[in-house]
C-alpha positions as CSV (number, residue, x, y, z in Angstrom):
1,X,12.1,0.1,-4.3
2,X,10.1,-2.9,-3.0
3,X,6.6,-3.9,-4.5
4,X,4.2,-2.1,-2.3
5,X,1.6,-4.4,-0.2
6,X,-1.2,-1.5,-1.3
7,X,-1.0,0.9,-4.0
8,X,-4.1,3.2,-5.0
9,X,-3.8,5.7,-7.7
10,X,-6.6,8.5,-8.5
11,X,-9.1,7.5,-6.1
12,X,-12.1,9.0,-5.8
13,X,-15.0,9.0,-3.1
14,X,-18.3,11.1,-2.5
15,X,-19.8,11.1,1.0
16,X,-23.6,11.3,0.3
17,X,-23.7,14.6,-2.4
18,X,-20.1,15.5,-1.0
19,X,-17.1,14.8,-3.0
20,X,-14.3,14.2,-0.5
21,X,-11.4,12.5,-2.0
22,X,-10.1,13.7,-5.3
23,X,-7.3,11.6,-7.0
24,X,-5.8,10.3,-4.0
25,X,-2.3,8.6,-4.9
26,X,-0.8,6.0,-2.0
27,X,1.9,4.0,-1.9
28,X,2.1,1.3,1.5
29,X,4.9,-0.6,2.1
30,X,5.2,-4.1,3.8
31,X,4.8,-3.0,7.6
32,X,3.9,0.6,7.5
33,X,0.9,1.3,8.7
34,X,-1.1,4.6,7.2
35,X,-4.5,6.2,8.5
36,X,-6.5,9.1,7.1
37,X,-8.0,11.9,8.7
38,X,-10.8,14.7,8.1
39,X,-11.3,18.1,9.8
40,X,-14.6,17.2,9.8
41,X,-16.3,14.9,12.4
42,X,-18.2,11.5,10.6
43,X,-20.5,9.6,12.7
44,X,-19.6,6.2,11.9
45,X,-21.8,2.9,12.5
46,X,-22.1,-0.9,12.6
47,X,-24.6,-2.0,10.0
48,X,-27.4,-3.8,12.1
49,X,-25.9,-2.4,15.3
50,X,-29.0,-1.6,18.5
């Protein structure tokens, strides 16, 4: 296997008082593209936007 361009390992994140990734493992190879998804709608912003 090929060095990865991105590798996380036990990543955590809280949104606010909500703790919504829990040891999140990842692996991205050279050219692969990867997204992640929620079944819950975020509003998201641009800091400073009108």
């Amino acid at each position: 296997m090929s060095t990865p361009a991105l590798e996380i390992s036990g990543l955590q994140a809280w949104y606010g008082e909500s703790h919504i990734l829990h040891g999140v493992d990842m692996r991205v190879g050279q050219g692969e593209v990867v997204t992640a998804m929620s079944h819950r709608q975020l509003k998201v912003g641009t800091a400073g936007a009108a």
